[in-house]
C-alpha positions as CSV (number, residue, x, y, z in Angstrom):
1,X,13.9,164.1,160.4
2,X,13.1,163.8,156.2
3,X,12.2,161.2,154.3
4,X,14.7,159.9,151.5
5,X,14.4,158.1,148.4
6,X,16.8,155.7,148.4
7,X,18.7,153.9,145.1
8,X,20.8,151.4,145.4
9,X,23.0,150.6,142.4
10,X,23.0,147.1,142.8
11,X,19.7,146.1,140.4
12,X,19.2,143.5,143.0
13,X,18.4,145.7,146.1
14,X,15.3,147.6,145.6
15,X,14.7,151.2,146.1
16,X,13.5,152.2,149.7
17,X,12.4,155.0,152.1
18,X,14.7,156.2,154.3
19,X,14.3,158.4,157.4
20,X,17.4,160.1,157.9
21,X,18.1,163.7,160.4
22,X,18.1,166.8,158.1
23,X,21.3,168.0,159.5
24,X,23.5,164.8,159.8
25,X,25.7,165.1,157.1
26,X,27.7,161.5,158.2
27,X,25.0,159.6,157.8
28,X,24.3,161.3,154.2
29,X,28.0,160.5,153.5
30,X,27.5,156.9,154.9
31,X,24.2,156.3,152.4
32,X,26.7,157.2,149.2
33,X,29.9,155.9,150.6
34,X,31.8,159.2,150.5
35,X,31.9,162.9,149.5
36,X,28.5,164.1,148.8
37,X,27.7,165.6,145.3
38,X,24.6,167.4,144.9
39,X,22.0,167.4,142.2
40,X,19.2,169.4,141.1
41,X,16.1,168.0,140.0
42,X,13.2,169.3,137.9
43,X,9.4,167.7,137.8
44,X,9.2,168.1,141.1
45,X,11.4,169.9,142.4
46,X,14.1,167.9,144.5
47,X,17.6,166.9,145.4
48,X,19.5,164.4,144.4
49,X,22.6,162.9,146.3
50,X,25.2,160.9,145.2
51,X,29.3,159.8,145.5
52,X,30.9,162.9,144.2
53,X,34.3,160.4,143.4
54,X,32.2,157.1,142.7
55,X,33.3,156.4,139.1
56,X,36.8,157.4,139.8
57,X,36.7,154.8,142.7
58,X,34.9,152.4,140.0
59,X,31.9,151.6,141.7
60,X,29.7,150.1,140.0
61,X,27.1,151.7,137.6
62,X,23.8,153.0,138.7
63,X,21.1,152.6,136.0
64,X,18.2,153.3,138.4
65,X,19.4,156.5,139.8
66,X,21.0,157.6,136.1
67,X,17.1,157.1,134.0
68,X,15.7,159.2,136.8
69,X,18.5,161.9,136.5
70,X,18.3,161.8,133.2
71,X,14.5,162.2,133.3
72,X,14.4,164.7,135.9
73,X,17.6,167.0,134.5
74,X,17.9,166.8,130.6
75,X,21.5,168.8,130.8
76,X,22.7,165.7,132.4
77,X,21.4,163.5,129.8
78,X,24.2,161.6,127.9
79,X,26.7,163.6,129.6
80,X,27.2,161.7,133.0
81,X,26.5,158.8,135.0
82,X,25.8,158.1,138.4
83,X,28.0,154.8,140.2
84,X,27.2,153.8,143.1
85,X,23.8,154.5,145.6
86,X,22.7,157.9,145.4
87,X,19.4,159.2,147.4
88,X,16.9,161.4,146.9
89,X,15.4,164.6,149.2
90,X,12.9,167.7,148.7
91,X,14.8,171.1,147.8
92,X,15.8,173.0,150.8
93,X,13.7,175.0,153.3
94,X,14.1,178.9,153.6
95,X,16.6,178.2,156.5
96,X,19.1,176.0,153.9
97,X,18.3,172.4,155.2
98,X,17.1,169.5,153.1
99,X,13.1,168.2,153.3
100,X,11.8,165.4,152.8
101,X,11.4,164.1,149.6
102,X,8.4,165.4,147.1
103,X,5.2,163.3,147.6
104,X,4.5,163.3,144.0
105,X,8.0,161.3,143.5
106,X,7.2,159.2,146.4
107,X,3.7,157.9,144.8
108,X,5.0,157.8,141.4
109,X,8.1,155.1,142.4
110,X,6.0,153.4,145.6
111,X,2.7,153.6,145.3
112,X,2.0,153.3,141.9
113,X,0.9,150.3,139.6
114,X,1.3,151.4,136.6
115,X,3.5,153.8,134.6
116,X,2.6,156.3,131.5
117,X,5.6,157.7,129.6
118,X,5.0,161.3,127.9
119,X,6.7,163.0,125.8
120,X,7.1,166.8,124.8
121,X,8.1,167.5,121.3
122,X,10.2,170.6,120.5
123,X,7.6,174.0,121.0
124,X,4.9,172.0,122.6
125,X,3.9,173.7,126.1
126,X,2.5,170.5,126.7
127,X,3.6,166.3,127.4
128,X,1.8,164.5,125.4
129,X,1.5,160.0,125.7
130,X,-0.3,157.6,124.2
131,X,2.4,155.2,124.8
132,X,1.4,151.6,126.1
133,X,1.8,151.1,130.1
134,X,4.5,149.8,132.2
135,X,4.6,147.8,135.1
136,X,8.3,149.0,136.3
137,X,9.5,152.5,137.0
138,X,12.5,151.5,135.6
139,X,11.5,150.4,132.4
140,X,9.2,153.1,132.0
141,X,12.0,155.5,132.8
142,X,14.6,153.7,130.8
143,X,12.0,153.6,127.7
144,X,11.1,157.3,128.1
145,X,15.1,158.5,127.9
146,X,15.5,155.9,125.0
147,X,12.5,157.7,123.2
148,X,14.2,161.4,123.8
149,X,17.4,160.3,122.9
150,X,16.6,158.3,119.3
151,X,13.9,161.0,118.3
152,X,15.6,164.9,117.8
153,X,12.5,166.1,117.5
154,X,11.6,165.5,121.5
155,X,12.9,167.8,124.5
156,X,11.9,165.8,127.5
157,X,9.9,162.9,128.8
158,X,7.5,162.4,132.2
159,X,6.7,159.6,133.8
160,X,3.2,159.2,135.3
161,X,0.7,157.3,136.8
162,X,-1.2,155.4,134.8
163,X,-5.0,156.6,135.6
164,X,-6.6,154.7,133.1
165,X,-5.9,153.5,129.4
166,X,-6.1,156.1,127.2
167,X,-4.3,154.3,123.8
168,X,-6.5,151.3,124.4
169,X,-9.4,153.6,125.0
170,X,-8.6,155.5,121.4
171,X,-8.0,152.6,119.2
172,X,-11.4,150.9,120.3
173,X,-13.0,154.0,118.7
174,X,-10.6,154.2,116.1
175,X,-11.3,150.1,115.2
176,X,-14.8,150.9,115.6
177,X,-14.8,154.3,113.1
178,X,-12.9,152.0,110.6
179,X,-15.0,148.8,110.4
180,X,-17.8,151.8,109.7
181,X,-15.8,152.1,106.4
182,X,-16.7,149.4,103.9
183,X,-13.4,148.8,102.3
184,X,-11.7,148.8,105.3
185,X,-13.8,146.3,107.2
186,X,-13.3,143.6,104.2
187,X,-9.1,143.8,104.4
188,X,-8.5,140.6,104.9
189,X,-4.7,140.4,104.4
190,X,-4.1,141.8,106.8
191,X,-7.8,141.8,108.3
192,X,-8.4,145.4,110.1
193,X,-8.0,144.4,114.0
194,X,-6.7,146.2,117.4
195,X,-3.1,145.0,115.9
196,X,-3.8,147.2,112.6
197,X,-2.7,150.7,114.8
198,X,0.5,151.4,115.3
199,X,2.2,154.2,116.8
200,X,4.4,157.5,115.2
201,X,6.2,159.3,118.2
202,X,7.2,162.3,115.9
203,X,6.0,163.5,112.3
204,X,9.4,162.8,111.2
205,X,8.4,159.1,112.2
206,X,4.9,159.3,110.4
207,X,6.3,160.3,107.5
208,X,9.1,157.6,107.5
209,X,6.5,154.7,107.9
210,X,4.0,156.0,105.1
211,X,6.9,156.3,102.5
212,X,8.8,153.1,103.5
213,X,6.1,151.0,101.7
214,X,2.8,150.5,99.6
215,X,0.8,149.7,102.2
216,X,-2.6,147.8,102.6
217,X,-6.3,148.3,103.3
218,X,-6.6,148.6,107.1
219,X,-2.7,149.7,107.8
220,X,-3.4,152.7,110.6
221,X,-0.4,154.9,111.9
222,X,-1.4,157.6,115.0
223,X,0.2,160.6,116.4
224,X,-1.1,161.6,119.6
225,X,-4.4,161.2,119.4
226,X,-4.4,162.1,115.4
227,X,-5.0,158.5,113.2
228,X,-4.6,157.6,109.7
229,X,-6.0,154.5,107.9
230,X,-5.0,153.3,104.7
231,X,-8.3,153.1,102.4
232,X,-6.8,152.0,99.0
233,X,-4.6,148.7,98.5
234,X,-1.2,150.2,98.1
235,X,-2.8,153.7,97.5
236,X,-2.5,156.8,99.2
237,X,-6.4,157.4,100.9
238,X,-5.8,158.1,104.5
239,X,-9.0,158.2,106.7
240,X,-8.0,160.9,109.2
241,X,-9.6,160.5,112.4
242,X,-9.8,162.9,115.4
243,X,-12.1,163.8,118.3
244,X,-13.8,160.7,117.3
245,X,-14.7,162.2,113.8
246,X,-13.5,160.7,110.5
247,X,-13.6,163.9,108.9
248,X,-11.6,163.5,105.8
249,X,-9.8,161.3,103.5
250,X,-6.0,163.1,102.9
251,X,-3.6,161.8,100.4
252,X,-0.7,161.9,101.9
253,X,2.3,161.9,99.9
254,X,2.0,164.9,98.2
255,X,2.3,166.5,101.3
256,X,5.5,164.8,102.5
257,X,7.2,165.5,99.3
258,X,6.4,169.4,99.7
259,X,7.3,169.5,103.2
260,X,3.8,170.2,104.1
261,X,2.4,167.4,105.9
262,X,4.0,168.5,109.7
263,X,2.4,171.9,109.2
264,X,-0.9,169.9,108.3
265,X,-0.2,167.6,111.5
266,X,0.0,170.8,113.9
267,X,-3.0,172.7,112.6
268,X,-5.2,169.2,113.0
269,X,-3.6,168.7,116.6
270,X,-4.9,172.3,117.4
271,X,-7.8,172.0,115.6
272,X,-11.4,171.5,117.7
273,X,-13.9,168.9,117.0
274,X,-16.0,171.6,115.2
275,X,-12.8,172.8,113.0
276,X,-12.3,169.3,112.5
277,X,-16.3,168.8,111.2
278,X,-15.9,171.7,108.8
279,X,-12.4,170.9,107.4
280,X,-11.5,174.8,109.2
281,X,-7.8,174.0,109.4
């Protein structure tokens, strides 16, 4: 016997564990209506099953089981969509038959609270998330694909537990490094508050928001864990903030208009507190 995830396409029915025999095939058949199609999936590793004739026999959409595919295989992302229930199973075992599904993917979509969206940007080894939390799967899923699909810039997305929170964590010690600053602690239109941060998924993005006006005292924009707070009413004097250092104030326009300020975001993001401390970037 294995364990399977089960998806449902109607939104109404929830997803559920399934114990099913490794070797009955009907029964696979009967939890997708029909011929079985199979599916590879990466982060873990695992197998996805679904109707391999369910859009031409118009059943109905599955957005569940298609925000998961397209989390878990990017080649299938906006390329194809899963109708009707599909299921889930661990890769095969050295003698070719199914397992039951990956613990990891059982926690995440069961036994979990709380959901972190990461994201990896093209060349980065690493996810990276500093992303509010979500309270559904689903929407954390669904808003992770959105993110990978509007921004070119980002290969893939991950969805994990959410441990603890990191962005609220970072912008308390961000708020507290600005009020530090004279100027900045006196903004009063806006006035310089948790609300003041807000959040750049890509350079590209960064870069976008600090052209697109003349902004205030207290205005913050972050990447990662990298933050910039606007010094000069409708200037360009960005207090630069990482590892918990205000290290230096960067004018930032120059930079964009060179094309230099995503080269100057990478060596900061790579940069240790000490590099940071002695401007060695």
């Amino acid at each position: 016997m294995l364990t399977a995830i089960v998806i449902p396409a109607d939104p109404a029915e929830p997803a559920r564990l399934e114990q099913l025999d490794k070797r009955d095939v009907d029964a696979f058949r009967a939890l997708v209506g029909g011929h079985l199609q199979v599916i590879n999936l990466e982060r873990p590793a695992a197998t996805m099953y679904l109707n391999d004739e369910g859009k031409l026999d118009g059943l109905p959409f599955n957005p569940r089981a298609t925000a998961l595919l397209w989390a878990h295989n990017a080649a299938f992302r906006d390329q194809d969509v899963i109708a009707g229930d599909a299921f889930i199973v661990g890769v095969p075992d050295r003698h070719g038959d199914d397992t039951t599904a990956p613990t990891e993917l059982v926690d995440l979509l069961f036994h979990t609270k709380r959901y972190r969206v990461l994201v990896q940007g093209e060349g980065d080894e690493k996810f990276y998330g500093h992303l509010r939390p979500f309270d559904s799967w689903f929407e954390a899923y669904g808003f992770g694909v959105h993110l990978v699909r509007m921004f070119s810039q980002l290969q893939d997305v991950q969805i994990v537990a959410e441990t603890e929170d990191e962005q609220a964590k970072l912008i308390q010690e961000w708020l507290r490094i600005g009020k530090e600053n004279p100027a900045i602690v006196a903004a009063t239109d806006p006035p310089f508050t948790e609300g003041s941060f807000e959040e750049c998924f890509t350079v590209e993005e960064l870069e976008e928001r600090i052209t697109a006006a003349s902004w205030g005292i207290g205005t913050a924009f972050y990447h990662r864990d990298l933050c910039f707070i606007q010094q000069v009413e409708g200037g360009d004097e960005w207090l630069t903030i990482r590892h918990s250092v205000a290290f230096e104030s960067i004018t930032v326009l120059p930079l964009i208009e060179r094309g230099e300020l995503a080269s100057l975001v990478r060596r900061l993001l790579a940069a240790s507190k000490e590099q940071c401390q002695r401007l060695e970037y």
